[in-house]
C-alpha beads as a LAMMPS data file, in Angstrom:
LAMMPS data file: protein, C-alpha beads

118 atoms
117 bonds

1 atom types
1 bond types

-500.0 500.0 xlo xhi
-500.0 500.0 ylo yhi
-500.0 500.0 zlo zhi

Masses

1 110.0

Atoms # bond

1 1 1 0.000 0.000 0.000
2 1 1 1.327 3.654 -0.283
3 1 1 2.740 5.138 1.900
4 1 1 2.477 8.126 1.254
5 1 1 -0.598 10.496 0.166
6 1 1 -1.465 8.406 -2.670
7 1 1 -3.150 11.428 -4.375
8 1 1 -0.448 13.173 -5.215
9 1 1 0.989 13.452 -8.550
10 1 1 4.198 11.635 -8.884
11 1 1 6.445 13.270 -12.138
12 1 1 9.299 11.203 -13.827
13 1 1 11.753 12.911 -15.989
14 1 1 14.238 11.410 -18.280
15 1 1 17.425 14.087 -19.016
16 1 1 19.192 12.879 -22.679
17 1 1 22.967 12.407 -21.348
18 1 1 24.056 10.359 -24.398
19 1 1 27.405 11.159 -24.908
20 1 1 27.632 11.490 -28.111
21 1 1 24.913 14.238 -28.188
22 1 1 22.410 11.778 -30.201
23 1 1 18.573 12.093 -30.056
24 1 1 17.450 9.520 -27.366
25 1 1 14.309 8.099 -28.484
26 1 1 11.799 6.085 -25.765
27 1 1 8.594 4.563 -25.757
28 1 1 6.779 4.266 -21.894
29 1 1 3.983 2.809 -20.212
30 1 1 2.433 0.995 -17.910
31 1 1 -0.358 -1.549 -17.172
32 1 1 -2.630 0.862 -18.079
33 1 1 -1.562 3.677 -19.754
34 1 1 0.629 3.928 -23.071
35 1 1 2.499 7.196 -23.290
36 1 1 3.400 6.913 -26.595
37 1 1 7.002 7.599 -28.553
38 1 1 8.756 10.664 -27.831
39 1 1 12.359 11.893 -29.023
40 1 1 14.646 14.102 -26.953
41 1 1 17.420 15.996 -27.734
42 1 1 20.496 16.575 -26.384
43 1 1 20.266 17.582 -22.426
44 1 1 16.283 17.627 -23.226
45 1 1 13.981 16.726 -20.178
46 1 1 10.741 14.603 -20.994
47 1 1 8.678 14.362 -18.078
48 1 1 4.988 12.512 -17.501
49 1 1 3.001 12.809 -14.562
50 1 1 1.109 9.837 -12.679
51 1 1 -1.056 8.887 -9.558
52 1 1 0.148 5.742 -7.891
53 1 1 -2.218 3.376 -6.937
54 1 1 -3.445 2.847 -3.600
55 1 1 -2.104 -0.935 -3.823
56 1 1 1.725 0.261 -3.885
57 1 1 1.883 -1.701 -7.552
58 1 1 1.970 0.756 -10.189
59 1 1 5.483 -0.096 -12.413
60 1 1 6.195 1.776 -15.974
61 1 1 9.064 1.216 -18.095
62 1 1 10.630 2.054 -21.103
63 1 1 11.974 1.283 -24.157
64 1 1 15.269 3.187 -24.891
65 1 1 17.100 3.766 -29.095
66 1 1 19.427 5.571 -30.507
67 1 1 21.752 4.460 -33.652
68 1 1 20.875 1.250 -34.180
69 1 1 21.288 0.605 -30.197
70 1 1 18.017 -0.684 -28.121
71 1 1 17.303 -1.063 -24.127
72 1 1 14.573 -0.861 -21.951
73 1 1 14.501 -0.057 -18.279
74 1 1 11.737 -0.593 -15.557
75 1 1 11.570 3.758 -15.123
76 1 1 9.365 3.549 -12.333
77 1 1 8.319 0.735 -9.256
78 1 1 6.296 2.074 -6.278
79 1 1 8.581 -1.072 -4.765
80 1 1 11.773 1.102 -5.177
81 1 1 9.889 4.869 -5.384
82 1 1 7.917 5.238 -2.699
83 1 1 8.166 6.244 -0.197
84 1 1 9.816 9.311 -2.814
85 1 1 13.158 10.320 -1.822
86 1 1 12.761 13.933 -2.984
87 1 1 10.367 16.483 -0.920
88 1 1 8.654 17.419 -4.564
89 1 1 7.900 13.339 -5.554
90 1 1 10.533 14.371 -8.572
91 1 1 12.524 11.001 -9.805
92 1 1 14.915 12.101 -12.470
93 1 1 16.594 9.384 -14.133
94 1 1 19.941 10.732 -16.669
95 1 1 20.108 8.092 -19.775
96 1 1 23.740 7.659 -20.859
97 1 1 25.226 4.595 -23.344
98 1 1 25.682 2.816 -20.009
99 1 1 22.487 2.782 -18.343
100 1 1 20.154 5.186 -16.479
101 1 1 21.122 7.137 -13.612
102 1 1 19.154 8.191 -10.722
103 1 1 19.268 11.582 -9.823
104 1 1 18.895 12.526 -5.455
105 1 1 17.064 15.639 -5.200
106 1 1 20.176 16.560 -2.468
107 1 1 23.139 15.585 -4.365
108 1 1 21.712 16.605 -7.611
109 1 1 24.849 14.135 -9.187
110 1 1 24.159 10.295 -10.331
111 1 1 23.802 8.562 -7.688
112 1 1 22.495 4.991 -8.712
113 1 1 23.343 3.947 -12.207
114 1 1 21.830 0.567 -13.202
115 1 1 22.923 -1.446 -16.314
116 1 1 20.157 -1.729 -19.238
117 1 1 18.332 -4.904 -19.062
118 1 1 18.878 -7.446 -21.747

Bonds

1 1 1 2
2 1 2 3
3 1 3 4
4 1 4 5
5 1 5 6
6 1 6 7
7 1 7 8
8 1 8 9
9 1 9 10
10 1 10 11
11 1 11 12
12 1 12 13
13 1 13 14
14 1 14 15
15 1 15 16
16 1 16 17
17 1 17 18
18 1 18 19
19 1 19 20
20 1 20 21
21 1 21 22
22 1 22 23
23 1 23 24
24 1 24 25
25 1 25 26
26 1 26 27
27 1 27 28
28 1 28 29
29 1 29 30
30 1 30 31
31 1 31 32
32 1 32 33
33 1 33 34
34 1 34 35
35 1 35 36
36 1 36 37
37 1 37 38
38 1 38 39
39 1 39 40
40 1 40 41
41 1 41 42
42 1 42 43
43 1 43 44
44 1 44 45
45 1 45 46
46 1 46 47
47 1 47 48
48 1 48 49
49 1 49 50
50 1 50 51
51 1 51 52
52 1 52 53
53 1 53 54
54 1 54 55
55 1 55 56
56 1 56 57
57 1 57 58
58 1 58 59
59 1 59 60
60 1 60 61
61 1 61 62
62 1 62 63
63 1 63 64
64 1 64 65
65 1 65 66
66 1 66 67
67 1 67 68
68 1 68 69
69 1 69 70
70 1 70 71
71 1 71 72
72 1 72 73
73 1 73 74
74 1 74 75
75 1 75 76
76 1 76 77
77 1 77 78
78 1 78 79
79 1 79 80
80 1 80 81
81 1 81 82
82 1 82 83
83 1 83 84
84 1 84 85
85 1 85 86
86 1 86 87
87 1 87 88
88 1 88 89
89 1 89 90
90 1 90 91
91 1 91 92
92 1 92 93
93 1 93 94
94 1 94 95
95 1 95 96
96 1 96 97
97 1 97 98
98 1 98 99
99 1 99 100
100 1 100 101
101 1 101 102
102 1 102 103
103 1 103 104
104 1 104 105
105 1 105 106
106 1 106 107
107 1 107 108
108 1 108 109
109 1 109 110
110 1 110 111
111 1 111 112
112 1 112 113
113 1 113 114
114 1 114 115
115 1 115 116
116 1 116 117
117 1 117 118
């Protein structure tokens, strides 16, 4: 179950870090909800917006390509999210060649980088 308020809005943003300064494109969703391609640019920010369920299940992930290259990465699990680390229920994740990289709203450096899954 949550534990926090499980009405409020919990935002995900993905920052483009590839460093080669390629468009990152990704493809996200959920159970429930498909949000659909998107491309970002170099250093862009995508962000989407969700409520968590009440059950503490909610999970989205993504599919990540650029250049021929393909991953996909579980973006968001109320299992490792909540309760939110960050005061604003921000989770910023950095994609680089490498894997994604959690961002702590304190440190604002990578702090958890986790390989793609195969």
């Amino acid at each position: 179950m949550c534990a926090t308020k499980c009405s409020a809005k919990t935002k995900v943003r993905v920052v483009n870090k590839l460093e080669d300064r390629q468009d990152l494109h990704l493809h996200c969703k959920s159970k429930d909800d498909d949000l659909g391609t998107q491309v970002v640019t170099p250093d862009g920010i995508w962000t989407f917006s969700f409520d968590p369920n009440f059950w503490g299940t909610t999970q989205f992930f993504c599919r990540f390509w650029w250049n021929g290259d393909s991953h996909w990465f579980h973006i968001y699990r109320a299992s490792r999210h909540d309760p939110p680390l960050c005061p604003d229920e921000n989770i910023i994740w950095e994609v680089k060649k490498t894997g994604p990289c959690f961002i702590t709203c304190f440190k604002k450096k990578p702090e958890l980088c986790d390989p793609w899954k195969s």
